[in-house]
N, C-alpha and C positions, 0 to 999 in steps of 0.2 A: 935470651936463651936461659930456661931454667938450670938451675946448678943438678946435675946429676948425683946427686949422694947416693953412694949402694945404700944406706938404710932405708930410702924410701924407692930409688929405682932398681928393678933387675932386669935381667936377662929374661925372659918368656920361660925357656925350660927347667929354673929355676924355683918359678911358681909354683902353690898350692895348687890342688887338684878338688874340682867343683869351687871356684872363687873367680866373681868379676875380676878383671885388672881392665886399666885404660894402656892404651899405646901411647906411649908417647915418642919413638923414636924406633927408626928402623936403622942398623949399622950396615956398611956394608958399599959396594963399589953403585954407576950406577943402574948395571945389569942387575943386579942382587934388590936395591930398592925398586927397580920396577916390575920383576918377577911376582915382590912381596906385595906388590901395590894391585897385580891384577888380579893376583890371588883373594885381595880385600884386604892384606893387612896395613892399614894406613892410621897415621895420628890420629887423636881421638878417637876411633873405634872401637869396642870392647869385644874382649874376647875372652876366653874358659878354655883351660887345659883339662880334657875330659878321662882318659888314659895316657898308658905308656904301654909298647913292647920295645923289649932290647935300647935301641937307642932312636925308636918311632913315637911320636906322638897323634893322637888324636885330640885335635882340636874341637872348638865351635867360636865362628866366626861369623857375623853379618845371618845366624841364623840356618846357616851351613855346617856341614860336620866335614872338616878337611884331614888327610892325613899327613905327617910333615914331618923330616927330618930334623935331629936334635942341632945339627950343623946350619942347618937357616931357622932354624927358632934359636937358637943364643943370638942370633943378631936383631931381636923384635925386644926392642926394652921397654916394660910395663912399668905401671905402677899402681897401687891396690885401689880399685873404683870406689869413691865415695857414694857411701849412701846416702 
């Protein structure tokens, strides 16, 4: 299991806006990982935080544009996609 260091892992809502990240970990019970999983948020897939309102996010995911709250995106932990 890789070492989670916050310098190199975050939280999804944490992220820059317009920047690949990789997924590497979804937190959470396992109703919460299977929500995220049919949503498309799963390990290695890359995703882009596109906007915010309030405490909403707009995503892009799997080439979708989803909207998602800030309470199930802190539980999607990235990490910044190498080029």
């Amino acid at each position: 299991m890789p070492d989670f260091s916050w310098e190199v892992f975050m939280p999804l809502n944490l992220a820059d806006f317009d920047i690949d990240y990789t997924i590497t970990r979804i937190c959470g019970n396992d109703t919460v990982r299977h929500r995220m999983e049919v949503l498309g948020f799963t390990s290695g897939e890359t995703v882009r935080l596109l906007s915010k309102f309030d405490s909403n996010y707009i995503v892009c995911i799997k080439k979708s544009k989803l909207g998602i709250s800030k309470e199930l995106l802190r539980r999607v932990i990235v990490e910044k996609k190498h080029q």
